[in-house]
C-alpha positions as semicolon CSV with decimal commas, in nm:
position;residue;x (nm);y (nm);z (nm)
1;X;-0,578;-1,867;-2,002
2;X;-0,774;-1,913;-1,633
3;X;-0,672;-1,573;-1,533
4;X;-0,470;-1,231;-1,657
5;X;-0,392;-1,009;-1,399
6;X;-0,313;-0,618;-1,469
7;X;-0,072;-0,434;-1,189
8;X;0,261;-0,563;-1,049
9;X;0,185;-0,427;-0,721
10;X;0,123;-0,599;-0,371
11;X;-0,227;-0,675;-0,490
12;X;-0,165;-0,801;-0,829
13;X;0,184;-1,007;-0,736
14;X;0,031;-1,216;-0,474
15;X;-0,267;-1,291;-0,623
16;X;-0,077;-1,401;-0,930
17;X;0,181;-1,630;-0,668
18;X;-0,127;-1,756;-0,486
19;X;-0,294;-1,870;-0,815
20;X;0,007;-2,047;-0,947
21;X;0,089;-2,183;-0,668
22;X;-0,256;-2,331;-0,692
23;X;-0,239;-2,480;-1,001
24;X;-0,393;-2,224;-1,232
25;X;-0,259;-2,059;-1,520
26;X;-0,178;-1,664;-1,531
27;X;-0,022;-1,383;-1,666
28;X;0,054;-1,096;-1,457
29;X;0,121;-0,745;-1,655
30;X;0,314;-0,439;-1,519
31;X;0,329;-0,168;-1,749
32;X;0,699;-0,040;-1,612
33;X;1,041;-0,187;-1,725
34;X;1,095;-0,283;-1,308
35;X;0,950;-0,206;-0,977
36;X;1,210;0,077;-0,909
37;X;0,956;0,299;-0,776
38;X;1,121;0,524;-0,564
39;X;0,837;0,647;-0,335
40;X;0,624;0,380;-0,296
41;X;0,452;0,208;0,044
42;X;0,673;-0,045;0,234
43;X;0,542;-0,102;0,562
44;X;0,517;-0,496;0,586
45;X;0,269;-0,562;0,892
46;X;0,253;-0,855;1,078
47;X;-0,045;-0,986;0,880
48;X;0,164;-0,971;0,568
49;X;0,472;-1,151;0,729
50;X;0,201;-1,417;0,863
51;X;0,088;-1,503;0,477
52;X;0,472;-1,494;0,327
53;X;0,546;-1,758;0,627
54;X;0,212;-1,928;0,528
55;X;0,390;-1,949;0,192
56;X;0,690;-2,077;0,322
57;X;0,878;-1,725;0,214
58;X;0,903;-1,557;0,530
59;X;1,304;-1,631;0,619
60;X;1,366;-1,549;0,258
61;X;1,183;-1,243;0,329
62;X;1,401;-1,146;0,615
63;X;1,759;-1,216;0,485
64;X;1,648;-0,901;0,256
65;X;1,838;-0,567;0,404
66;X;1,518;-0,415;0,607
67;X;1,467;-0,265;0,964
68;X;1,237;-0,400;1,234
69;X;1,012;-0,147;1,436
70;X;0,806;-0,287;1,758
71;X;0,651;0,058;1,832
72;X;0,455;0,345;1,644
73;X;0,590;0,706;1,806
74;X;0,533;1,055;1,788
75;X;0,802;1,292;1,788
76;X;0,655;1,626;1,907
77;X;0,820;1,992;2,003
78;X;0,868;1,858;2,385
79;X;0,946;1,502;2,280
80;X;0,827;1,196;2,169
81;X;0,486;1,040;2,248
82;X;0,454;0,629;2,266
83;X;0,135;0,579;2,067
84;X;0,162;0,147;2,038
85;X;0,384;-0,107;2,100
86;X;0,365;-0,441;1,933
87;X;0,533;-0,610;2,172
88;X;0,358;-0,934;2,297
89;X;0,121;-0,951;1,982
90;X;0,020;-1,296;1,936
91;X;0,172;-1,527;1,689
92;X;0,576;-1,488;1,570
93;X;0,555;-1,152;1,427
94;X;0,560;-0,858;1,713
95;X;0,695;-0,590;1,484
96;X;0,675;-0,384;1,143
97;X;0,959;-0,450;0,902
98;X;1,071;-0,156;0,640
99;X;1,182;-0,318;0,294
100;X;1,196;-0,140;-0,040
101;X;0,895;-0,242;-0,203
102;X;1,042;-0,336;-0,488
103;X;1,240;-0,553;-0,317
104;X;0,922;-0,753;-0,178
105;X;0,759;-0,745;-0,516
106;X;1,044;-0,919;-0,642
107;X;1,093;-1,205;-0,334
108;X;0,700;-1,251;-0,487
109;X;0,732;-1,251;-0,878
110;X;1,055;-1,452;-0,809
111;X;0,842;-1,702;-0,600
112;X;0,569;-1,735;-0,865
113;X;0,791;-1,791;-1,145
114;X;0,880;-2,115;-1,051
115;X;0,503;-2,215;-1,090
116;X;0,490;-2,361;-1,452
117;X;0,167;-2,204;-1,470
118;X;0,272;-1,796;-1,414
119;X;0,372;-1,564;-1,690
120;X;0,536;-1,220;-1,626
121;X;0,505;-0,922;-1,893
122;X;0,713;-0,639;-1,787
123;X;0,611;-0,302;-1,987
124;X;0,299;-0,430;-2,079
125;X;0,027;-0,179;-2,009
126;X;-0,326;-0,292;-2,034
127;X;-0,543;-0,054;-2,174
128;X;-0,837;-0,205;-2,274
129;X;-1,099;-0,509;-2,187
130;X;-1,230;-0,750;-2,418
131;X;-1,576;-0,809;-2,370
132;X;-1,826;-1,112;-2,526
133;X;-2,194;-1,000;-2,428
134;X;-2,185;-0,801;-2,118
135;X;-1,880;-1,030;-2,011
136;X;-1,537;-0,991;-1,983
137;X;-1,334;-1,216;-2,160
138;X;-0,960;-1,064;-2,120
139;X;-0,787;-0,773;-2,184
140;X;-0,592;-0,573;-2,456
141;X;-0,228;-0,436;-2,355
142;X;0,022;-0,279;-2,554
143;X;0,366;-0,311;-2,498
144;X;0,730;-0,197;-2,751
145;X;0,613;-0,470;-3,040
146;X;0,293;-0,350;-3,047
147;X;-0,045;-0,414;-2,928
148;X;-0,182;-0,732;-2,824
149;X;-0,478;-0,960;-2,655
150;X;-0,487;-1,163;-2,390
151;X;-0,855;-1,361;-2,379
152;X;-0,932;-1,506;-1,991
153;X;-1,220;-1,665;-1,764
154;X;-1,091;-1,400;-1,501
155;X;-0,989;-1,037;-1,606
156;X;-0,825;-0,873;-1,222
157;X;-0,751;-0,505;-1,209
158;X;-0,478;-0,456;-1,012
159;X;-0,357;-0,138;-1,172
160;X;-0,401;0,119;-0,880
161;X;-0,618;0,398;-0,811
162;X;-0,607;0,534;-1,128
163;X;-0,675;0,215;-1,277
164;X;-0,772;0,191;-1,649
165;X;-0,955;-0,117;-1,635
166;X;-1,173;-0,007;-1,395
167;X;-1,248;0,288;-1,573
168;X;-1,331;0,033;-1,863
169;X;-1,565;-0,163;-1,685
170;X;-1,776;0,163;-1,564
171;X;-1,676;0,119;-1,206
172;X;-1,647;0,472;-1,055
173;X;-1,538;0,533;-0,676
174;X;-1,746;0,717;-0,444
175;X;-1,459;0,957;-0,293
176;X;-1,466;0,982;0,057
177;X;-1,188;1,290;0,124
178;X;-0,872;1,368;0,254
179;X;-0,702;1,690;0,390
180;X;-0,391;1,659;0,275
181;X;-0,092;1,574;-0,002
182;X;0,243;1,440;0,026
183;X;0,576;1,575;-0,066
184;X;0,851;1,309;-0,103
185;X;1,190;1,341;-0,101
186;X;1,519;1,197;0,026
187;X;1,882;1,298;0,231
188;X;2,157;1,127;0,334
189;X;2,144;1,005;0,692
190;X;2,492;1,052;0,919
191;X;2,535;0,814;1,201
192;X;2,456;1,084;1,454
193;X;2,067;1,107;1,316
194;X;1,826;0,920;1,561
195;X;1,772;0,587;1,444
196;X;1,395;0,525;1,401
197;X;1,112;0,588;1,181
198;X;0,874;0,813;1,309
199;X;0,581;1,094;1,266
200;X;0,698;1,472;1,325
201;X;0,439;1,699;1,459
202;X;0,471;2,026;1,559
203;X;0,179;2,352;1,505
204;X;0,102;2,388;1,119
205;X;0,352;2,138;1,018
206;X;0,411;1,727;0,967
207;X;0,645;1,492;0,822
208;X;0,730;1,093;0,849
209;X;1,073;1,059;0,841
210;X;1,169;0,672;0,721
211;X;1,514;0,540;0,805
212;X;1,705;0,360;0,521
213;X;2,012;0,308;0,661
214;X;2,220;0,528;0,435
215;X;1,937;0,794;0,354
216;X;1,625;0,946;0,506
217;X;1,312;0,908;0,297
218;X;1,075;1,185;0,393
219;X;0,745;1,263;0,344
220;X;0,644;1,640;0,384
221;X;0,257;1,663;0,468
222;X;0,069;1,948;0,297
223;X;-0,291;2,086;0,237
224;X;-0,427;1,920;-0,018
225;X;-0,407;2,079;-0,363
226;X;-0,123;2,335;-0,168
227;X;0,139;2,231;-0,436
228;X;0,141;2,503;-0,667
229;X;0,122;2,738;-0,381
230;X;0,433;2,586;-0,238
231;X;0,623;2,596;-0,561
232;X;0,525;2,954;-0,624
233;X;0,678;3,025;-0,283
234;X;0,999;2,902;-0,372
235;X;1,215;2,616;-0,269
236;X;1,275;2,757;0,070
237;X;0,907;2,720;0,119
238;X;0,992;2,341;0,160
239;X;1,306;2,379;0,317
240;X;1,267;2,619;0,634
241;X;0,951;2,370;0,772
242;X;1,152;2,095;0,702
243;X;1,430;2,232;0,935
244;X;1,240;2,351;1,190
245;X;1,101;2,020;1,184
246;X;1,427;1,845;1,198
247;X;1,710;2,073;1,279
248;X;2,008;1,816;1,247
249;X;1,873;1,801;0,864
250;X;2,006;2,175;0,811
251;X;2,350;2,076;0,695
252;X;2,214;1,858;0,393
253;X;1,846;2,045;0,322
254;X;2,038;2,275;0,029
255;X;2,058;1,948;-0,179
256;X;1,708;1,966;-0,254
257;X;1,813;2,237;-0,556
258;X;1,439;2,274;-0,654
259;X;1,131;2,114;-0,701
260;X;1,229;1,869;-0,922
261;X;1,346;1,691;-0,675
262;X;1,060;1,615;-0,523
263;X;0,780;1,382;-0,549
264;X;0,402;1,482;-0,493
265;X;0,140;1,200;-0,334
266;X;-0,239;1,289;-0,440
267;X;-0,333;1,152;-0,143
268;X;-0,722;0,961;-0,208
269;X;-0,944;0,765;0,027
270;X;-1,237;0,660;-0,177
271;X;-1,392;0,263;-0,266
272;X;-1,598;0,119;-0,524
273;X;-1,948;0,049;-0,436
274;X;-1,931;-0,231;-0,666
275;X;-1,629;-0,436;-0,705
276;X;-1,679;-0,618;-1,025
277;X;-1,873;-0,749;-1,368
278;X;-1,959;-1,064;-1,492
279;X;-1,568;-1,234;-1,542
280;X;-1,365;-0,874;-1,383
281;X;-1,241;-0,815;-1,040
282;X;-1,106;-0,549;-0,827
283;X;-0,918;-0,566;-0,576
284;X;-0,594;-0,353;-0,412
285;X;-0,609;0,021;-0,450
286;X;-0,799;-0,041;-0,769
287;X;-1,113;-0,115;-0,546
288;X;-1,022;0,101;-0,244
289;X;-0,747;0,415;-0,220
290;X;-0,607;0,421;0,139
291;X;-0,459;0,709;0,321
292;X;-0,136;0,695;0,439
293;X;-0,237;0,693;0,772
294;X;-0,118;0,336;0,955
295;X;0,058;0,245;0,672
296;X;-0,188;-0,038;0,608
297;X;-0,202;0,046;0,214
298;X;0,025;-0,295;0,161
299;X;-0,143;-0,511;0,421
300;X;-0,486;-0,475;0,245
301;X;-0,367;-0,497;-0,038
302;X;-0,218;-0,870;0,035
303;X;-0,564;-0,891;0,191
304;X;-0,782;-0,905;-0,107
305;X;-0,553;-1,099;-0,285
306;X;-0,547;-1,372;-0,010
307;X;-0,950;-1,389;-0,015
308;X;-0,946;-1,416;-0,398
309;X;-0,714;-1,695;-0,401
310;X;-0,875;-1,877;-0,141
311;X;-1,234;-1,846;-0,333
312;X;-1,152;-1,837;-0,693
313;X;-0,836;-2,053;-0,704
314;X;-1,063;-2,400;-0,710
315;X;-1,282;-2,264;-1,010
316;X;-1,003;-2,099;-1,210
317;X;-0,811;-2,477;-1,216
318;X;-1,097;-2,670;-1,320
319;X;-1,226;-2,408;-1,562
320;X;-1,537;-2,373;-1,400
321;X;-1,732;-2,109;-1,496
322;X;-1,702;-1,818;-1,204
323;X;-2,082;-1,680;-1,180
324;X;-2,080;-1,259;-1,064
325;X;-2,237;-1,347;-0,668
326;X;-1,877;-1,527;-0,653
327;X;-1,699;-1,240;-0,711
328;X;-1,988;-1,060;-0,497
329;X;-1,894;-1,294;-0,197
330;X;-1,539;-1,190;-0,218
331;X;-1,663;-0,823;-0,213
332;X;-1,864;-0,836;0,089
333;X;-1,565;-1,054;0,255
334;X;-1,347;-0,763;0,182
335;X;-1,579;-0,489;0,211
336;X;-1,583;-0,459;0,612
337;X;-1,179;-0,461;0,649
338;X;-1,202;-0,141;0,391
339;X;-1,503;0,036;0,567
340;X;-1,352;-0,022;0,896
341;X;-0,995;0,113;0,849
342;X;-1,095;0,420;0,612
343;X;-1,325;0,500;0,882
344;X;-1,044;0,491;1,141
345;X;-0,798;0,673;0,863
346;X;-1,079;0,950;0,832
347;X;-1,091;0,992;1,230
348;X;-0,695;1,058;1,211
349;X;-0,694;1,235;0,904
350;X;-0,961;1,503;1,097
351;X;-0,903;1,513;1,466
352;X;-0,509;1,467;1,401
353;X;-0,347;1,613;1,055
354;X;-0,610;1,847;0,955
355;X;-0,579;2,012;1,297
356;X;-0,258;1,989;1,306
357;X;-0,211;2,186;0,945
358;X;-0,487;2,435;1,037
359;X;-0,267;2,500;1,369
360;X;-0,555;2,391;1,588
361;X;-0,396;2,141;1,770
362;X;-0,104;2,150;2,055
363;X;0,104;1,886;2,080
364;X;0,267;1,936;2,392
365;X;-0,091;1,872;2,553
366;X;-0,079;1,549;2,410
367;X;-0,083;1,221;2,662
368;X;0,298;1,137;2,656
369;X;0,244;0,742;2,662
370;X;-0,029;0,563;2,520
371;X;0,135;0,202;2,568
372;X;0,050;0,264;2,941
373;X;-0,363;0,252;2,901
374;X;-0,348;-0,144;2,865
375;X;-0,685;-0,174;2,679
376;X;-0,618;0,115;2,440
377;X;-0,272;-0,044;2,356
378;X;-0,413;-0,374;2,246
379;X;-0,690;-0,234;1,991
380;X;-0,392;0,016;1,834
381;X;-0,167;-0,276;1,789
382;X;-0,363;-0,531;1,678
383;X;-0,574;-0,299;1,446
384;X;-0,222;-0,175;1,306
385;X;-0,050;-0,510;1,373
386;X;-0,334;-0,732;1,166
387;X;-0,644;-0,507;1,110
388;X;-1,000;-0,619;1,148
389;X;-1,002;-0,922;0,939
390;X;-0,670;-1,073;0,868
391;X;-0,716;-1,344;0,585
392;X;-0,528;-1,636;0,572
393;X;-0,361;-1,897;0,284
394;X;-0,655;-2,229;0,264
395;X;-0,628;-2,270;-0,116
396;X;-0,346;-2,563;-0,113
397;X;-0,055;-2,602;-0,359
398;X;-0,136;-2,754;-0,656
């Protein structure tokens, strides 16, 4: 086996497309029966619509049921403020599009499976690493028959920030902070709702409100660790912010019966100082948690796996051996993107939410249109649009 792969996510199911593509043989694992993850990122930015049409996938891509944003907005107590608009970005891609992630990570998996080369093991979790010396030589996973070993030149974690292997390999994150959780939950949308997807913000309270057509999938911003304080307070605790928030919402918010119908986000920003060992890779949210903030989690995540294909794809087919500064270059390719937008997620995350939750800040001060400052619009949108290094597909089909 050139390469096993553990995560089904962004990260994990492009790399794995992009290697078989290339010629190179691969299993990908995903420890869960399907990618029906309810509450999961699905912002797909122009850099990640520029690699699927790279891949010739980007009009398959589109016939899937998603909506297409060309703005990021504000909704505040005196109205809504124009923070970007992506209008006139170069290339063919001027917006975001909202899909179901599981609906992307199966245009991907679907893709690679008609590589002769790619293997897919559903409910397979990996759970160990198999080591020769101080290399790694594959991975143990365990799945309903049992448990089993998969021996590799190339062992990727792409199991997300709580990722075993990494854990395995000794490869702890340095934690870099974040002031608040997420509480997830959905209602039903009526046709009289206002049709976008946008950030609320009012004194002491937040919420993203995403538009799927036939329900709104919401994301309550709290303190962070403030969960068990809000379910001590009762469900109303949720409810009455989220109405005063959103008012039209007050003739559906009694179908949230309790707290079981939520879901909580631990929201983490933190990276690896050190993405790898002698035949083991990071990448994704396995080498670098994002904040929610941009909705950029995706994008990197496509990112890395881009990079790796491009460098490791040629070794991996030939069976050359893949010395540690490899895997070091693709670290230090991938390194600055990370830095860069966790820096600008921290700046946000401080001068914006934290304020905003410690009733410090007052919206209605706020400049109404950003889009207007010509300069200031074209570093927000191309930062959010492609971020600071956008990678592209070199590594040819095999």
């Amino acid at each position: 086996m050139n390469c096993v792969i553990a995560g089904g996510g962004p990260a994990g199911a492009m790399l794995a497309l992009l290697l078989a593509r290339a010629g190179v043989e691969v299993t990908l694992l995903e420890k869960h029966g399907d990618f029906l993850r309810d509450f999961r990122g699905d912002t797909i930015h122009p850099s990640t619509l520029q690699v699927l049409d790279e891949l010739g996938l980007a009009e398959e891509f589109l016939r899937i049921p998603h909506r297409k944003t060309y703005g990021v907005s504000l909704a505040t107590d005196v109205g809504d403020i124009r923070l970007a608009s992506l209008r006139g970005m170069p290339g063919k891609y001027d917006y975001i599009a909202f899909v179901p992630q599981w609906d992307f990570l199966k245009l991907v998996t679907s893709a690679a499976a008609k590589y002769q080369g790619f293997r897919l093991l559903m409910n397979a979790e990996a759970y160990d690493l198999i080591r020769d010396g101080g290399t790694v030589r594959g991975l143990r996973y365990r799945d309903e028959s049992g448990e089993h070993e998969i021996r590799a030149d190339l062992t990727v974690a792409a199991d997300g920030r709580h990722s075993t292997l990494r854990e395995r390999a000794g490869l702890v994150p340095k934690e870099l902070g974040a002031p608040m959780d997420v509480v997830w939950f959905r209602l039903p949308r009526q046709p009289s709702d206002r049709d976008d997807t946008f950030l609320r913000i009012s004194t002491g309270n937040m919420l993203v409100a995403i538009n799927r057509q036939s329900y709104w999938q919401l994301a309550y911003i709290i303190p962070k660790g403030g969960f068990d304080e809000l379910v001590r307070a009762g469900i109303d605790a949720l409810r009455e912010p989220v109405t005063s928030l959103l008012p039209w919402l007050a003739d559906r918010i009694g179908q949230i019966g309790g707290y079981d119908d939520v879901s909580v986000l631990t929201v983490a920003v933190n990276r690896l100082h050190r993405w790898h060992r002698p035949g083991f890779l990071c990448i994704g949210d396995a080498a670098h948690a994002m904040s929610p903030v941009f909705g950029v989690g995706i994008n990197l995540a496509v990112q890395d796996a881009v990079a790796a294909a491009n460098l490791l794809a040629g070794s991996l087919r030939s069976g050359a051996p893949i010395p540690e500064s490899t895997l070091h270059l693709l670290q230090r390719r991938r390194m600055w993107p990370t830095r860069v937008t966790q820096a600008a997620q921290r700046v946000v995350q401080k001068l914006v939410i934290e304020k905003a939750l410690r009733r410090r800040i007052d919206p209605s001060r706020l400049r109404r249109d950003l889009t207007t400052i010509p300069l200031v619009n074209r570093v927000v949108r191309r930062f959010i649009g492609f971020g600071v290094r956008p990678e592209h597909v070199t590594v040819p089909e095999g």
